[in-house]
C-alpha positions, 0 to 999 in steps of 0.5 A: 802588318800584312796578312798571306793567304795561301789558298790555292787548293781546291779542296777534294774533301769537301766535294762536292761542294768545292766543285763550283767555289773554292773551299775557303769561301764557303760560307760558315755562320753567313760568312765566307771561311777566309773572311772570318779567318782574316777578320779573326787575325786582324782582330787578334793582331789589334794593329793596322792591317796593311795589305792581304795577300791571297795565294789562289789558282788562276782558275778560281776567277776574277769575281773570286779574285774581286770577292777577296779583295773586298774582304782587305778593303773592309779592314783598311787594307790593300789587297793583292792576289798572287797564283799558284797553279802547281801544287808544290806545297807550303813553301812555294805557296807563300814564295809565289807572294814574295813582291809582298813578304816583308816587314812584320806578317801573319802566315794564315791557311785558309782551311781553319777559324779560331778563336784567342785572345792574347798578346802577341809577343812581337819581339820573338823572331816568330810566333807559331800558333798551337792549340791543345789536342788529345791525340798529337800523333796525328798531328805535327806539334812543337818542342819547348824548351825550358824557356817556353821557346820553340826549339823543334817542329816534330811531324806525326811523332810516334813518340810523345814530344808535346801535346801542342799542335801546329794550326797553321798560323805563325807570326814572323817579326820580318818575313823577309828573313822567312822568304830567304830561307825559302828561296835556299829550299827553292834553289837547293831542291829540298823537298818532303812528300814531294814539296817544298815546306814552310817547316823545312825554312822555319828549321833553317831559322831555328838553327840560326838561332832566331827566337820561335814562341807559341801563341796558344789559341782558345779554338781551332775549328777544321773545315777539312771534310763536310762533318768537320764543315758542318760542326765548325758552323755550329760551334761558330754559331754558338759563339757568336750568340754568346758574343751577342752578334745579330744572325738573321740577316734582314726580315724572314718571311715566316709562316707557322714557323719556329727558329731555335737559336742559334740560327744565321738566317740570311735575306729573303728566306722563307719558312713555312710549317717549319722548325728550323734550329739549333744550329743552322745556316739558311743562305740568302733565298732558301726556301724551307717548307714542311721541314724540320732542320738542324745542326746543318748548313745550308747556302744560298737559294736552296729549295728544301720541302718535306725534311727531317734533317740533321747534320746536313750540309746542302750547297747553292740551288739546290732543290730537295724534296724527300726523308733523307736524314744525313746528307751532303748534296752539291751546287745545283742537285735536285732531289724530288 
């Protein structure tokens, strides 16, 4: 089994903090979105993990570059970077990894997490991912038949289709089939918003008459923008509290201080006269003084004093110093 990675967006919702690191490494619960993306899928998958192919920007680096495939090799897995550097959508995202697209593969876009546990059905063609939603007009959904196959992928429909929206995640038996119907919207120039779409090669495949089935998921966390951000890094939290896993990374150096669960706290931090919790990330050397912290996410080696915050999303080197409550600051700010 492989996994493809598109993530060559920069992601312009998240900035600031997507200035200085691309978004699918921002860390959620200590980990890096895309590592808990890729460890979900693996461990979801239940099979050998091949090789892990990342779609990023030229631009993102070699240490970024390095970071990624890293993360395949913990799963046993080689990993592969391929670039986009144009912004021409879904489908020509995943054909710039087409040396990679064959055999059975998952599709993941690295801007969400889930949680599931199911079956993967391997002898559809093709699974799509779906979660549940309240308002699926501002979503695309799926169409089922009577089967509970997939006949019809609706975007934004104005008219009730089905409440089960496309997470983006699909499974395909073989994705080299997927990568010839893509080529065809390459070749043929068809294009939607100014892009070419995975959805406009899955239709080409629909209307062969492959098998398309819904794979339903528990949870579906967004990291879109920094309120988004900052509740997926809660309720990742409570779940892994609830699953038992450690979150204090290493010892902290605790003066007249109280954690209240569930907290990651990394390495080397220190809290002193503080109240740090429920719902907090605290990076590797942050530093929390005279503060009360939570349901907020904070990176590394922050510097944070004389704080009430709540909802608060704070990036790497930051140096904060003041009353304010709901706040968003990037890499390197200094507030004194």
């Amino acid at each position: 089994m492989k996994i493809i990675v598109p993530m060559a967006g920069r992601g312009s919702r998240l900035r600031p903090h997507t200035l200085t690191i691309p978004k699918p490494l921002i860390p959620i619960a200590g980990k890096p979105i895309v590592h808990r993306l890729v460890e979900d899928i693996a461990g979801v998958l239940n099979q050998d993990i091949e090789e892990v192919a990342f779609i990023i920007h030229e631009s993102f680096g070699k240490k970024v570059e390095e970071e990624l495939i890293a993360i395949a090799q913990k799963l046993g897995a080689k990993g592969t970077i391929y670039y986009q550097n144009e912004a021409l959508g879904t489908g020509h995202a995943i054909m710039c990894a087409k040396e990679s697209l064959s055999g059975p593969a998952v599709i993941a876009y690295a801007d969400t997490l889930i949680r599931a546990d199911f079956d993967l059905d391997t002898t559809a063609d093709s699974v799509i991912w779906v979660k549940q939603v309240d308002q699926p007009e501002a979503f695309g959904v799926i169409n089922l038949n009577a089967s509970n196959e997939i006949i019809e992928l609706v975007e934004k429909p104005k008219e009730f289709v089905s409440d089960l929206a496309v997470i983006g995640i699909y499974y395909f038996k073989d994705i080299a089939v997927l990568k010839n119907e893509l080529q065809a919207v390459l070749d043929n120039n068809i294009i939607h918003g100014g892009e070419y779409q995975i959805n406009d090669g899955i239709k080409q495949m629909m209307a062969k008459g492959m098998k398309f089935v819904p794979g339903k998921v528990d949870e579906w966390m967004d990291c879109g923008n920094k309120d988004v951000t900052v509740d997926t890094n809660s309720r990742m939290l409570n779940f892994l509290h609830q699953d038992g896993v450690s979150l204090v990374d290493g010892d902290v150096k605790m003066q007249n201080a109280t954690i209240i669960p569930p907290c990651y706290i990394g390495q080397d931090v220190v809290l002193i006269d503080a109240v740090v919790g429920p719902n907090v990330s605290l990076g590797k050397g942050t530093h929390v003084v005279n503060t009360t912290i939570k349901n907020s996410l904070v990176q590394t080696h922050a510097h944070i004093k004389n704080a009430t915050l709540d909802q608060a999303m704070i990036g790497n080197h930051v140096n904060f110093d003041g009353n304010f409550t709901s706040i968003s600051l990037g890499d390197y700010t200094v507030l004194e």
